[in-house]
C-alpha positions as CSV (number, residue, x, y, z in Angstrom):
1,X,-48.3,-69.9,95.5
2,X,-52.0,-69.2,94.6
3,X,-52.3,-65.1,93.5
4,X,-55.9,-63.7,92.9
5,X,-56.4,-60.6,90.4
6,X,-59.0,-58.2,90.9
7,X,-59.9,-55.8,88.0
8,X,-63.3,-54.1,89.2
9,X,-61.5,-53.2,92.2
10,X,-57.8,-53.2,91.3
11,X,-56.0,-56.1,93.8
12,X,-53.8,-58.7,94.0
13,X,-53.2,-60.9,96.2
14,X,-51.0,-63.5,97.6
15,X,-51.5,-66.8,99.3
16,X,-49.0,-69.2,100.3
17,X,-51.1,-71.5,102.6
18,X,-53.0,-74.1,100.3
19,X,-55.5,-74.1,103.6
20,X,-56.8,-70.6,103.4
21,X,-60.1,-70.0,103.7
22,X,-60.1,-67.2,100.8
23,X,-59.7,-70.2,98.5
24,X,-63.7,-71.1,98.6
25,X,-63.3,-67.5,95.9
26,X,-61.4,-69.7,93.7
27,X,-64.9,-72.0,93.4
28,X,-67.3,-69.6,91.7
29,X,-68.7,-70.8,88.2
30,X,-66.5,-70.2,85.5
31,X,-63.5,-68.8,87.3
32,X,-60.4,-68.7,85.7
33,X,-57.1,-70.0,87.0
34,X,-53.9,-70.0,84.6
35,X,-50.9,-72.7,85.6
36,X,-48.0,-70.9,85.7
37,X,-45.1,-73.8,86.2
38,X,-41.8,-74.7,84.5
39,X,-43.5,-76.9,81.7
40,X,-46.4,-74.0,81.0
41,X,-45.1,-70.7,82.3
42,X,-43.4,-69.1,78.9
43,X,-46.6,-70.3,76.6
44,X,-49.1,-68.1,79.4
45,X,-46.4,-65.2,79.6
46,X,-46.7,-64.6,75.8
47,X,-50.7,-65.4,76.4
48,X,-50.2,-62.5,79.2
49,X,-48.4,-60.2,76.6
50,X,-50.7,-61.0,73.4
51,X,-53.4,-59.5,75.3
52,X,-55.2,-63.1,75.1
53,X,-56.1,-62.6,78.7
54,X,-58.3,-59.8,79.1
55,X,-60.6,-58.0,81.7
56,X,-63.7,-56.4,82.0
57,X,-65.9,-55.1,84.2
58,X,-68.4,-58.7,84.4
59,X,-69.0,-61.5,86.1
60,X,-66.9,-64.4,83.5
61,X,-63.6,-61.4,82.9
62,X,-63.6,-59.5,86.3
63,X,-60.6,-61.8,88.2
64,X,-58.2,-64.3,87.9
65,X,-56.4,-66.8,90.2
66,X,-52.9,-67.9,88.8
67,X,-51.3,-71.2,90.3
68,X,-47.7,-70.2,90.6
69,X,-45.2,-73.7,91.3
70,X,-41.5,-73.2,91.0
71,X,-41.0,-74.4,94.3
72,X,-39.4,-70.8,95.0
73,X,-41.3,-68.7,96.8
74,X,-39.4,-65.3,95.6
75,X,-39.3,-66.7,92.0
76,X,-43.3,-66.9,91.9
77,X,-43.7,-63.4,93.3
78,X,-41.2,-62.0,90.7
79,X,-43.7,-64.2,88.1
80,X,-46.7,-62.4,89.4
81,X,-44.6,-59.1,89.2
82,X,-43.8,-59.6,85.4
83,X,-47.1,-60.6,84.6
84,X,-48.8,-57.9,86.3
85,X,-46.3,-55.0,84.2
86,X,-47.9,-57.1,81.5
87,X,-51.3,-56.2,82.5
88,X,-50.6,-53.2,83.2
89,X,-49.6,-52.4,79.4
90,X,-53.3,-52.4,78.4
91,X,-54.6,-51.6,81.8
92,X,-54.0,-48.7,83.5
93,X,-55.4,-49.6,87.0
94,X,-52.9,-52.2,87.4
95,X,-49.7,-49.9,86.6
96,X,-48.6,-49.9,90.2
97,X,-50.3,-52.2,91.6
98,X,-49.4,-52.8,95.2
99,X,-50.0,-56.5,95.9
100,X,-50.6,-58.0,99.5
101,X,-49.9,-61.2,101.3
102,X,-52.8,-63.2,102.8
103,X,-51.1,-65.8,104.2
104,X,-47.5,-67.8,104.9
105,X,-47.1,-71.5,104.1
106,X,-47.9,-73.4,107.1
């Protein structure tokens, strides 16, 4: 599962389908992407609760795409979940933040 965070414009979104064409977002310059798997996923939930992940309202802080591989599709949305109640500590647009499905795995 592939999630993209919007902070400019509070989103987040899910994408099961490694062909989607919203992917080609994941290629701008400097875009960051966090690996969220069983070997990485409690050092970047601290790094999510530390606050070393932030966001601001430019081009190099304004998203995020998080790679999200358990291999369990409700697992990885429950990660995303957590992480964005994290965010949502020292952000206030993403308390609540409803988060929408792009696509199914093909």
């Amino acid at each position: 599962m592939k999630a993209y965070i919007n902070y400019p414009q509070p989103h987040a979104t899910i994408h099961f389908d490694a062909g989607c064409i919203q992917f080609r977002k994941q290629h701008k310059s400097g875009q960051r992407t966090v690996c969220l798997n069983p070997n990485s996923s409690g050092k970047e939930i601290r790094a999510f609760g530390s606050g070393k992940y932030t966001f601001r309202s430019n081009a190099s802080a304004n998203d995020m795409w998080l790679d999200v591989c358990f291999e369990d599709h409700e697992f990885e949305e429950a990660v995303l979940a957590y992480i964005l109640r994290l965010l949502a500590m020292r952000y206030k647009c993403f308390k609540g933040m409803r988060v929408k499905t792009c696509c199914q795995a093909q």
